[in-house]
C-alpha positions as CSV (number, residue, x, y, z in Angstrom):
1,X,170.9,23.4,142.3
2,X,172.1,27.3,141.9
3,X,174.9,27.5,139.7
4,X,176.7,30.5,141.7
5,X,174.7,31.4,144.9
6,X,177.8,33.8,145.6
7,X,177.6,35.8,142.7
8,X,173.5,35.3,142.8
9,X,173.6,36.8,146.4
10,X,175.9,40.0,145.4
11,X,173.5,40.5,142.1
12,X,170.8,40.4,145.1
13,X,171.7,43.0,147.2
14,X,172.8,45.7,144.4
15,X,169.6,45.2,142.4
16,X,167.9,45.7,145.8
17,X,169.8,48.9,146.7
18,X,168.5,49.9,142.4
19,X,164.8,49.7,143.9
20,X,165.4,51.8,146.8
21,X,166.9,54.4,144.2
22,X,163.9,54.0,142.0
23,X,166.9,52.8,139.0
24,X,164.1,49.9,137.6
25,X,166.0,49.3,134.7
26,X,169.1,48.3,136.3
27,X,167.2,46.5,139.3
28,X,165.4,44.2,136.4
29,X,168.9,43.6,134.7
30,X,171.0,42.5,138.3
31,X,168.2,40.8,139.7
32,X,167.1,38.8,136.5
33,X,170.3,37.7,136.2
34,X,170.6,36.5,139.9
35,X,167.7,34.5,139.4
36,X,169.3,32.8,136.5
37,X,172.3,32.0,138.7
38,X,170.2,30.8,141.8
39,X,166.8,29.7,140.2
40,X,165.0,28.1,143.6
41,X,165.8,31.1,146.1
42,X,162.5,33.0,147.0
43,X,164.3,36.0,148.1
44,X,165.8,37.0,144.6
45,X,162.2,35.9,142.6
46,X,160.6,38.3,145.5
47,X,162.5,41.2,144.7
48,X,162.6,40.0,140.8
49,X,158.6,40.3,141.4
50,X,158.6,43.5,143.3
51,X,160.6,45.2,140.1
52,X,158.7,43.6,137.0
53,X,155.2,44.9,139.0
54,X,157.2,48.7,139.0
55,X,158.3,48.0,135.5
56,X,155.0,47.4,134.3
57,X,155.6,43.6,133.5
58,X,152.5,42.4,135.3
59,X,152.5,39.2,133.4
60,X,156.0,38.5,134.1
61,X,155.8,39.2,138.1
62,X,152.7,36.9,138.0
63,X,155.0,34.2,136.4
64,X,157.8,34.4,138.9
65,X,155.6,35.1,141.9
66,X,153.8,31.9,141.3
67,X,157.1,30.2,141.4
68,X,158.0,32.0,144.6
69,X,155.2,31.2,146.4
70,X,155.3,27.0,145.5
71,X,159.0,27.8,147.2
72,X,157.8,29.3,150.2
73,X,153.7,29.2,150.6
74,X,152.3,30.8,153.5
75,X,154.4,33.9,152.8
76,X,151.8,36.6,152.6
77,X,154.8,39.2,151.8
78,X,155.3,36.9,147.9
79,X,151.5,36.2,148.3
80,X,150.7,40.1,148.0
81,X,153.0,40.8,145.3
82,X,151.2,38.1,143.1
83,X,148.0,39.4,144.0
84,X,149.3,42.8,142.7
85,X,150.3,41.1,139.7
86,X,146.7,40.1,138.8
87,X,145.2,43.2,139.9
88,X,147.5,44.8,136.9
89,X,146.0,42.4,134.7
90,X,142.6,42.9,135.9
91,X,142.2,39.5,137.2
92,X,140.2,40.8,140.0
93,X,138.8,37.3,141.2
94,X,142.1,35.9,141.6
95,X,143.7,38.7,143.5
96,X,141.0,38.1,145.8
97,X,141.6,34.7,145.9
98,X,145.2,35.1,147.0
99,X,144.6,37.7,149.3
100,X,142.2,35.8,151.4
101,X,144.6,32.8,150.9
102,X,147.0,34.7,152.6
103,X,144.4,36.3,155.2
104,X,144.0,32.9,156.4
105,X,147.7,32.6,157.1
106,X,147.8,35.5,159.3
107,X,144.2,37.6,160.1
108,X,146.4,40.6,160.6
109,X,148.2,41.1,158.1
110,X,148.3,44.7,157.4
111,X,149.3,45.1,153.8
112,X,146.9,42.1,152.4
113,X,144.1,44.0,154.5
114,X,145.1,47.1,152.6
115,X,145.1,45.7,149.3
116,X,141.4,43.8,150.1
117,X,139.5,46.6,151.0
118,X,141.6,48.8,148.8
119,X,140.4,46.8,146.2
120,X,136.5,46.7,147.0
121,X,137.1,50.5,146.9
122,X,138.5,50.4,143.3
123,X,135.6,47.9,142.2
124,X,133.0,50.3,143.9
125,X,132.0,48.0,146.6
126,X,131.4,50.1,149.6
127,X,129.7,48.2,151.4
128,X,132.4,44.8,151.4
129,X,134.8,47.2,152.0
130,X,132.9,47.9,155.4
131,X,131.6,44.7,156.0
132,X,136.1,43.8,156.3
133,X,136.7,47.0,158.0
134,X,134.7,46.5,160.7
135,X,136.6,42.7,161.5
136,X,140.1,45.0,161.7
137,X,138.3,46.3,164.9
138,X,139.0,43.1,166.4
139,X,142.9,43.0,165.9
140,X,145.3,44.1,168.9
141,X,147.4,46.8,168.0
142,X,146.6,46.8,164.1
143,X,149.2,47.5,161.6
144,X,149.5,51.1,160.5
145,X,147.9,50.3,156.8
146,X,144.7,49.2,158.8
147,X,144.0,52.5,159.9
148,X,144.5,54.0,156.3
149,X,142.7,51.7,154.8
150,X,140.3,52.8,157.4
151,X,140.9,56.1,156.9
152,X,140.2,55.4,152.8
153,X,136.8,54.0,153.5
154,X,135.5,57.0,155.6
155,X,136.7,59.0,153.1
156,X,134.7,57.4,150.4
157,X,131.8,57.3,152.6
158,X,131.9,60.9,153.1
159,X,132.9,60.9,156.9
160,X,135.9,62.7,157.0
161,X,136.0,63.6,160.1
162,X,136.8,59.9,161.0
163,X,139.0,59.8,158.3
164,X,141.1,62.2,160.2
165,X,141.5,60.4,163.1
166,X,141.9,57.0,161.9
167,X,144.8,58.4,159.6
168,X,146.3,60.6,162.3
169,X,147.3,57.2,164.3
170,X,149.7,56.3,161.8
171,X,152.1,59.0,162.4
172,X,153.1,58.1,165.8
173,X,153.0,54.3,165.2
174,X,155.7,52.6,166.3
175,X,155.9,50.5,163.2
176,X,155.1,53.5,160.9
177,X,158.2,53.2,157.9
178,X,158.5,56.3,155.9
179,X,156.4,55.2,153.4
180,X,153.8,54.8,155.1
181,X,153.5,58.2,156.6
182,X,154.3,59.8,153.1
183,X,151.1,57.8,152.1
184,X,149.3,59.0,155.3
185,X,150.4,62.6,154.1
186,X,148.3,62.4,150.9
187,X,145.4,60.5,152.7
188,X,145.2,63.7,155.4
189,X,146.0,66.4,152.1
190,X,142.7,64.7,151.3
191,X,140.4,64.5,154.0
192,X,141.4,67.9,155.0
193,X,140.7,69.3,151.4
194,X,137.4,67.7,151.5
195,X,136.6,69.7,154.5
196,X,137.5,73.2,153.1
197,X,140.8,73.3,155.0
198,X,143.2,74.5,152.1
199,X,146.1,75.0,154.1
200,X,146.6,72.1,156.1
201,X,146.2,70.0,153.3
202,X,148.5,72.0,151.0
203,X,151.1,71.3,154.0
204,X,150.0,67.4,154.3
205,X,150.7,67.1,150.3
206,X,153.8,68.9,150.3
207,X,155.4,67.4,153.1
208,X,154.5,64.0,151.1
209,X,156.1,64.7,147.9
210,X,159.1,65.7,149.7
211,X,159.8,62.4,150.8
212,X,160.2,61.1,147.2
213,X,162.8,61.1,145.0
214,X,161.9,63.3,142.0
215,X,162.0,62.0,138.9
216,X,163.2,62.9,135.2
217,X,161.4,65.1,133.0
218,X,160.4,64.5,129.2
219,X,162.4,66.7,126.8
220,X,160.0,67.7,124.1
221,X,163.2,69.6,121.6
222,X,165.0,66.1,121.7
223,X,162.1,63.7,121.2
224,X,160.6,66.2,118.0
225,X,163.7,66.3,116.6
226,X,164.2,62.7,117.1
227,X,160.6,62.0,115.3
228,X,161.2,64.5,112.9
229,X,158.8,63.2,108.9
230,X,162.0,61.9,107.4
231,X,162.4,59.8,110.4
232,X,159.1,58.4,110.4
233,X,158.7,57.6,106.7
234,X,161.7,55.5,107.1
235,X,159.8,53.2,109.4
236,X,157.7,50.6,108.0
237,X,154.2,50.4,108.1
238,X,152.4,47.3,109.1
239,X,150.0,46.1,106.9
240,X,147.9,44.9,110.1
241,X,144.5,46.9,109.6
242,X,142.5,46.2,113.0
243,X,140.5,49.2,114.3
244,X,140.4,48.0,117.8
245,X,143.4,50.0,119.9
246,X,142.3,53.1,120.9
247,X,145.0,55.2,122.9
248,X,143.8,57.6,125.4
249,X,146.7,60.3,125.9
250,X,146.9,63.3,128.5
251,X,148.6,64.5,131.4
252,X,147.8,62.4,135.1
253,X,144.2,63.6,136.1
254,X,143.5,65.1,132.5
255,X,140.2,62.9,132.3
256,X,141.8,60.2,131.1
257,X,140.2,57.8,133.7
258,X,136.7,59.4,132.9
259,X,137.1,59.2,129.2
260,X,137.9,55.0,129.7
261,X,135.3,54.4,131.5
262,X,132.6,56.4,129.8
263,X,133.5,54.5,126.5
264,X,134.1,50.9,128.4
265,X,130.6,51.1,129.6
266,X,129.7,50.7,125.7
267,X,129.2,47.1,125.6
268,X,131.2,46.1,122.2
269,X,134.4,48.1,124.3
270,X,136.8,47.1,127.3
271,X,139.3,48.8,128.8
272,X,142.9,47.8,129.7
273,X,144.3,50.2,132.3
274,X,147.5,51.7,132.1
275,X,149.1,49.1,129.8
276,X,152.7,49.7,129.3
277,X,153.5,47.3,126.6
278,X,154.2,49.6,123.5
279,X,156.5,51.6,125.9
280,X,158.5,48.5,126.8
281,X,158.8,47.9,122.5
282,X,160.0,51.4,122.5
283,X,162.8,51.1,124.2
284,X,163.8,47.1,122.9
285,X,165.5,48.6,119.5
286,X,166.0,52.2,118.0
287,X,163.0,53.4,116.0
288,X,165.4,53.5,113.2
289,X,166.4,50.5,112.8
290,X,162.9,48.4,113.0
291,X,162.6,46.7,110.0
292,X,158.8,45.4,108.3
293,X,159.1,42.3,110.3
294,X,159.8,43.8,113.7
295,X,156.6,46.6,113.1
296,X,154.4,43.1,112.4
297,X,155.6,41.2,115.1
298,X,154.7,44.4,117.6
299,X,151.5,44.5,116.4
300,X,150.4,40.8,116.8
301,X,152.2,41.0,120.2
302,X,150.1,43.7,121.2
303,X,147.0,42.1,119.8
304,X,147.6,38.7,121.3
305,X,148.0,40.4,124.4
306,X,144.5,42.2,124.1
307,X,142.9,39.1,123.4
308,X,144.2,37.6,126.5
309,X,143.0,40.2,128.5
310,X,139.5,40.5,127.0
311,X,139.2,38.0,124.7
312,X,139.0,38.5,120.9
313,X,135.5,39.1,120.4
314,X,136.0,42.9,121.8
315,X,135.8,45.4,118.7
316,X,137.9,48.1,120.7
317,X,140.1,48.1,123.5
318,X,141.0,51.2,125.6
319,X,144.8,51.7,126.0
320,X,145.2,55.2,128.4
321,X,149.1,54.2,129.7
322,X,150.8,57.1,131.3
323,X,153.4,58.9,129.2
324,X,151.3,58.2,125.5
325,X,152.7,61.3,124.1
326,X,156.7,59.1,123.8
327,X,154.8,56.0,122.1
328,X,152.4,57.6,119.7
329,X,155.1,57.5,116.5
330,X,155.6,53.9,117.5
331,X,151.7,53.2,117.2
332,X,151.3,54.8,114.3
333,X,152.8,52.1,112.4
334,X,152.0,49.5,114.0
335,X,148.1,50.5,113.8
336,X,147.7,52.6,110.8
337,X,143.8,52.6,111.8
338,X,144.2,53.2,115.5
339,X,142.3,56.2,117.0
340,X,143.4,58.5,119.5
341,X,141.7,60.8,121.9
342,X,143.5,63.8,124.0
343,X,142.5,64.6,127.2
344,X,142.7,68.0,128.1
345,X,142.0,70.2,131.3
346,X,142.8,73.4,132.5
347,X,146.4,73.4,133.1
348,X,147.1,74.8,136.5
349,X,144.1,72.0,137.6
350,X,145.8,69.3,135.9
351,X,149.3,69.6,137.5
352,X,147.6,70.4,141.2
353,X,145.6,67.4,141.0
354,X,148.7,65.5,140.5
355,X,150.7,66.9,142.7
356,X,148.0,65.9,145.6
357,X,148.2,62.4,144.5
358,X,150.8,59.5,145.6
359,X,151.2,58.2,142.2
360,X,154.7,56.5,144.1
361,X,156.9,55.4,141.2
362,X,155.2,56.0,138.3
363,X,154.9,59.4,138.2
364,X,157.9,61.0,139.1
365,X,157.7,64.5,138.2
366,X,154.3,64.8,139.5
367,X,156.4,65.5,143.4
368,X,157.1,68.9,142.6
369,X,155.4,71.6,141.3
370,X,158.4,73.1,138.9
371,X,158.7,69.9,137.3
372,X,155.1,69.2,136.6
373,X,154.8,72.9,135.1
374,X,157.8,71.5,132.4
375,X,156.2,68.4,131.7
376,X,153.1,70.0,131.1
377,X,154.5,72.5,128.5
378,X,156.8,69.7,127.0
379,X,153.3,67.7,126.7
380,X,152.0,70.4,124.7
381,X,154.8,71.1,122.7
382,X,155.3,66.9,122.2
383,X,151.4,66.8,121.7
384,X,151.7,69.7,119.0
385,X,154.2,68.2,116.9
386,X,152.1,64.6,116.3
387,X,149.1,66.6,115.2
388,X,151.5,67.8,112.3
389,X,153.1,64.9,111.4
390,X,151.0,62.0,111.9
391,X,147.9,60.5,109.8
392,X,146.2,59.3,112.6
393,X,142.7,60.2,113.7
394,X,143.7,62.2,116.8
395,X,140.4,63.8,119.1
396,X,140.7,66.1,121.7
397,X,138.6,66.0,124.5
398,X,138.5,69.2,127.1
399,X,137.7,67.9,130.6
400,X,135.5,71.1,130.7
401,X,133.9,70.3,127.9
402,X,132.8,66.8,129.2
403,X,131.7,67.6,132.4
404,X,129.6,71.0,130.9
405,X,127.9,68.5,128.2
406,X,128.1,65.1,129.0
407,X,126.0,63.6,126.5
408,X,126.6,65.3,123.5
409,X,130.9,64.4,124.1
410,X,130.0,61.2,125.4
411,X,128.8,60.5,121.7
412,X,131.5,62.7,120.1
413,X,134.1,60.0,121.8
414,X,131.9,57.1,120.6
415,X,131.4,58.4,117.4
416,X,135.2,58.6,116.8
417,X,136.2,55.5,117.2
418,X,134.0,54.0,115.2
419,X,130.7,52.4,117.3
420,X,127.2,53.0,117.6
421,X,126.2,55.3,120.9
422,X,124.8,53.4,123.6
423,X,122.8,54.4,126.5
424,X,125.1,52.4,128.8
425,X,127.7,54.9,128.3
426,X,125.9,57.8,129.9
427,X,125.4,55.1,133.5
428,X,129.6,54.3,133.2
429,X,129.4,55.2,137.2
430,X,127.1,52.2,137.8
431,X,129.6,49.7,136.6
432,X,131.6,47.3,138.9
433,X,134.5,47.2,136.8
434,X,138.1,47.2,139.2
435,X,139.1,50.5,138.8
436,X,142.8,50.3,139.6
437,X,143.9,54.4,139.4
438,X,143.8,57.6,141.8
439,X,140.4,58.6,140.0
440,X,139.1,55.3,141.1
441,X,136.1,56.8,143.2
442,X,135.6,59.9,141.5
443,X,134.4,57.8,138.6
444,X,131.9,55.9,140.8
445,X,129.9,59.0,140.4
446,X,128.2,60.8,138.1
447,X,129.8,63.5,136.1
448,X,130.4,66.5,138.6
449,X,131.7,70.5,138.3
450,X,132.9,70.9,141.5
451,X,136.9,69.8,140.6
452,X,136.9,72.8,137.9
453,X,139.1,75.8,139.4
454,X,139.8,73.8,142.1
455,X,143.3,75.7,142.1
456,X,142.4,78.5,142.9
457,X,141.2,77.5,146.4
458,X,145.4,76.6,146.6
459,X,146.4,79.9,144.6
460,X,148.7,81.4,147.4
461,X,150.9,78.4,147.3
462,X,151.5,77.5,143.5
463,X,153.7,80.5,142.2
464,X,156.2,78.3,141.2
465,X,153.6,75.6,138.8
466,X,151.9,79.0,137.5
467,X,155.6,80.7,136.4
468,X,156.7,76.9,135.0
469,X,153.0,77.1,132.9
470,X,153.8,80.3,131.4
471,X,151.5,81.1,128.6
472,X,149.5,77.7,129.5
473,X,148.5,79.1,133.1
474,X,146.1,81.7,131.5
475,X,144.5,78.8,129.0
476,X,140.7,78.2,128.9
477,X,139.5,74.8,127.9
478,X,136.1,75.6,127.5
C-alpha cells in the first residue's frame, strides 16, 4: 500500500520535468524518493529506471526495471529500458531476450526494433541485423526508428545512398518527436559525409546539436587547485595492491574505443565500457575527508564489481569512462598499481568527430563547437597537471601513432600494463564482443588512415573550435 500517493505523484511529475532539463541529479533524488512513498506504481519505477540508466546506475535500473515489469508485463516501453539496463552491463544475451520478449508483445514496436538491430550492429552481426530488417518491410506504416535503424544498416553496409532515403522519411513522419529527427540529423551528417558531400552534412550536424541543451564545461584552474600535492598526500592510500584496473583516459573519439578493444582481444584482458562507478564515489564525500576505511571500501567495491562483470579470473580489466581526467586523483589511491593510458589525436579531429556524433546526454559540451575547444584545452591543462603530481604509470598513446604502426603500439599498450603480447590483439576487429559506443563499427575493421585530417574537408566551417584550440589547433601527434 503507498504510504503517500499524493506526495508520490507531485515527486513524480517534478523529477520528470528534471529529465526533460537534463538536471539527473535532482531527477534521481525526487523520483527515488517517490518510489519510497508509492513502492508498487510502475510509472514512478519507469521514470526512476529511465534516470539511473542516464546516471550511469545500470545495475540499479536493472533492479527497479525488473520490478516494474512483474507490475505491469507486456509493457515494451519498461521492457526496453531493462533491456538497456543489461546492455550497460554487457549482458548482451539477456537484452536480447527481453527485446524479443517484448517483440512478441507488439511486432511493431519501433524502439525495441531499434535497439535489436542496433544491437547486432554494436556486436558486429551484419548479417542478423539484415536478416530483422528485412521483416520491418512487412509492417504498415512503420514507426520512424524503423527507418533509422534502416538507415543505420545501409550505412554499415556501405550503401549510402539507401541510407539517405530510408532516413529522409523520418522528417516528415507524422509521429517524428524532436528527438527523433535530431537523431535523424546525425544519421544524414553521416551518410552524406560518407559520400563526399561536406556541406550538407556540416548543416545536417549542426542543425542536430542545436536541438540539445548544452552542457557544462570542466574547469581545469579549479579542479588543479583543488588536487593540488598537499591535498593528495592527505588522502590515504589503500593498501589493496591488485594490478588489474587499467583506466583508458582521453577526449570522445580520441581512440579510446580502439585502444579497449585492441587490448581486450588479449585473452587474459576484458573490457568494461564506459563504467562510471569511481565517478559516482567522487562525488559521495569530499576528497578531503575520506578516511583509510572509506579509500578500502572503494576499492573492494570497484573490484567486486569487476568480478561480477567478468568474473575474477581476468588479470586486467579495461575501464575507458568518459570524463577520466576528474577521477584519476581518486584512483590513485585506491589502486596504487593501476595503469593508465592517454589517448591522444589531433585536436581539431578530436573535437569534430564529436561534434558529428549524438552522444545525447552524456556528452554535453560535445553540441557546440566553442565549448568542445574549452574542454579540450581544460583536458590538456587537467591532463598536464596529473603527470606532475601523481605516481602512477601514465602512457600516452597518439591516435596517429597507432594507426601509422599498429603492431609495434599494439605491444607498447600490452607491454605497459603488464601482459605478454598476443597475436589475438592485432585481429581485435574479428571479435564479436557488444560494442556499445559511437566507434562501434569503425572498430569492426581493421586499423585505417582515412579519419586523419578529416577536418580539413570541414575547414570553412570550424573557425570558432580552431580559435577555442588556440595553441592546440597547430599540434601534431605524430
Amino acid at each position: 500500500m503507498a504510504k503517500n500517493p499524493r506526495k508520490a505523484a507531485e515527486l513524480f511529475l517534478k523529477g520528470t520535468e528534471a529529465i526533460k532539463a537534463e538536471s539527473f541529479s535532482v531527477a534521481k533524488s525526487l523520483l527515488t524518493k517517490a518510489n519510497e512513498l508509492d513502492r508498487d506504481n510502475p510509472d514512478i519505477m519507469l521514470r526512476l529506471g529511465q534516470v539511473l540508466i542516464a546516471s550511469g546506475f545500470a545495475r540499479e535500473s536493472v533492479e527497479i526495471m525488473k520490478k516494474c515489469v512483474k507490475r505491469k508485463p507486456n509493457f515494451p516501453d519498461s521492457m526496453i529500458l531493462l533491456s538497456q539496463g543489461y546492455m550497460e552491463l554487457g549482458q548482451i544475451d539477456e537484452m536480447h531476450r527481453i527485446l524479443d520478449k517484448a517483440l512478441a508483445w507488439d511486432p511493431t514496436h519501433g524502439v525495441c526494433i531499434h535497439a535489436k538491430v542496433t544491437g547486432y550492429i554494436n556486436s558486429g552481426e551484419l548479417e542478423l541485423a539484415e536478416e530483422f530488417v528485412k521483416r520491418t518491410y512487412n509492417i504498415e506504416n512503420p514507426h520512424p526508428l524503423v527507418y533509422m535503424c534502416r538507415g543505420k544498416l545501409y550505412r554499415a553496409q556501405k550503401e549510402y545512398a539507401k541510407g539517405v532515403t530510408e532516413i529522409s522519411q523520418i522528417f516528415d513522419h507524422p509521429d517524428s518527436r524532436d528527438r527523433h529527427k535530431r537523431s535523424a540529423r546525425f544519421e544524414m551528417g553521416h551518410l552524406h559525409d560518407a559520400m563526399g558531400e561536406y556541406d550538407t552534412a556540416f548543416e545536417h550536424f549542426k542543425i542536430g546539436n542545436s536541438g540539445h541543451i548544452q552542457g557544462r564545461l570542466l574547469h581545469a584552474p579549479t579542479m588543479i587547485s583543488m588536487w593540488s600535492p598537499e591535498m593528495l598526500s592527505n588522502i590515504p592510500q589503500s593498501e589493496n595492491d591488485s594490478h588489474r584496473p587499467v583506466f583508458v583516459v582521453g577526449m570522445p573519439r580520441s581512440g579510446t574505443t580502439l585502444t579497449e578493444q585492441i587490448l581486450a582481444a588479449h585473452p587474459k584482458v576484458a573490457g568494461i565500457g564506459e563504467c562510471s562507478l569511481t565517478a559516482h564515489m567522487l562525488r559521495r564525500r569530499t576528497p578531503t575527508s575520506l578516511t583509510s576505511n572509506d579509500i578500502e571500501s572503494y576499492a573492494k567495491e570497484y573490484l567486486d564489481y569487476l568480478d561480477e562483470r567478468v568474473g575474477a579470473d581476468v588479470e586486467r580489466t579495461i575501464d575507458k569512462h568518459i570524463g577520466a581526467e576528474r577521477t584519476l586523483g581518486l584512483i590513485s589511491r585506491m589502486f596504487p598499481n593501476a595503469k593508465v593510458i592517454h589517448c591522444l589525436r589531433s585536436p581539431i579531429d578530436s573535437c569534430l568527430s564529436s561534434y558529428f556524433q549524438n552522444f545525447g546526454v552524456n556528452v554535453p559540451y560535445s553540441r557546440d563547437l566553442v565549448s568542445l575547444g574549452k574542454q579540450y584545452v581544460a583536458h590538456r591543462q587537467m591532463m598536464d597537471h596529473w603527470y606532475e603530481v601523481l605516481d602512477l604509470e601514465i602512457l600516452q598513446s597518439p591516435y596517429e601513432q597507432l594507426v601509422d604502426d599498429s603492431e609495434a603500439r599494439s605491444r607498447l599498450l600490452v607491454d605497459h600494463i603488464g601482459l605478454e603480447f598476443d597475436e589475438q590483439c592485432l585481429r581485435f576487429h574479428e571479435s564479436k564482443k557488444h560494442i556499445g559506443t559511437a566507434s562501434s563499427v569503425q572498430v569492426r575493421k581493421p586499423i585505417y588512415k582515412s579519419s586523419r585530417e578529416r577536418w580539413r574537408n570541414y575547414e570553412k566551417h570550424i573557425g570558432p573550435l580552431i580559435e577555442q584550440l588556440g595553441e592546440y589547433a597547430d599540434l601534431e601527434l605524430e
